[in-house]
N, C-alpha and C positions, 0 to 999 in steps of 0.2 A: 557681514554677519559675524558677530563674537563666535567664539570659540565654545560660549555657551550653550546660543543658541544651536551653534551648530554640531554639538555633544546631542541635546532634545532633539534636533532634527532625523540624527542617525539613529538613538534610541525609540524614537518614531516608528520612522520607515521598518527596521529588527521586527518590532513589537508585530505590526503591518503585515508583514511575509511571515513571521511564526504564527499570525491568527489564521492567514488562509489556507496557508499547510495544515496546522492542525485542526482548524473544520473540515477536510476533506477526508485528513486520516480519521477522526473520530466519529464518522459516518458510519453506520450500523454495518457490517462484514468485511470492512475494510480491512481490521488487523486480520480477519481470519481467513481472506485472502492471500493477506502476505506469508499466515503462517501456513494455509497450506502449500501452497510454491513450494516455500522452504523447506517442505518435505522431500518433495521429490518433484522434479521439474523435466522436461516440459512435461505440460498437462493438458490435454483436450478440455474445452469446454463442459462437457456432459462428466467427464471424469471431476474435475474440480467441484462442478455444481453437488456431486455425490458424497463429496469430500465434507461439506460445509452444510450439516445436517439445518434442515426449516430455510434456505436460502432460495429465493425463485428465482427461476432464470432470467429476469426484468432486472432486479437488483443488483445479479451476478453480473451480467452484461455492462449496467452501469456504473459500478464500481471497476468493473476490468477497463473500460472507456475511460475513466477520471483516472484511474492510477499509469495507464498506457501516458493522457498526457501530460502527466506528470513527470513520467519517464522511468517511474518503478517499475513497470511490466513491458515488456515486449511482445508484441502480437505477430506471429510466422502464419502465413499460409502460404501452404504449399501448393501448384497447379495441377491439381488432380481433380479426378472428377468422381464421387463429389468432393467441392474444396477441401485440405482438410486443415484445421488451423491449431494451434499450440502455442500454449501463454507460458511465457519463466520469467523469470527475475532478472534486471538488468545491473549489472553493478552497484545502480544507485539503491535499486530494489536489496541487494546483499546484505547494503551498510546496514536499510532500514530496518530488514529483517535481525539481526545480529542484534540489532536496539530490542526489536519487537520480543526476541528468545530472552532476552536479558531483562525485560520487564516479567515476564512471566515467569525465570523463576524468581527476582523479587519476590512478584506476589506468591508464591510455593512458599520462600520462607518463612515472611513475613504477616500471610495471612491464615494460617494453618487454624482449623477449629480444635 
């Protein structure tokens, strides 16, 4: 394989993993999951869902499931009865959030009426 090809091959593959990452981030409550975390963590279920006005519990759920294994979110339960379970942010989740605060206020500057 040239050097060429194998320049195309690696910018491939880049392109590859940047499209599946961000079809899953750009999934309708995805960013507003991460930014509510980043407000205050952990967070119960029923508390989150409260947080992220017009979001059903179907959506919240699967959004919480893609981003868990993704490895953004961490999921605890604890052995109580009844269970009770708490979602935060795991390091990776930090960085993204950090990206996520930093694009919004972009947009605050830059798109002001």
């Amino acid at each position: 394989m040239s050097s060429s090809d194998k320049l195309n091959h690696e910018v491939l593959e880049e392109c590859v993993l940047f499209n599946s990452v961000w079809n899953d981030l750009s999934k309708v409550w995805t960013i507003a999951i991460i930014h509510s975390l980043g407000i205050k963590e952990p967070v119960r279920f029923n508390e989150l869902k409260r947080r992220i006005n017009g979001i059903s519990s179907t959506s919240l759920a699967e959004r919480l499931k893609e981003l868990e294994q993704r490895g953004i979110v961490e999921r605890k339960v604890y052995p109580e009865t009844p269970p009770r379970v708490e979602y935060s942010l795991t390091k990776k989740g930090w960085e993204l959030y950090t990206i996520v605060h930093q694009l919004g206020e972009w947009v605050k500057r830059w798109e002001k009426k």
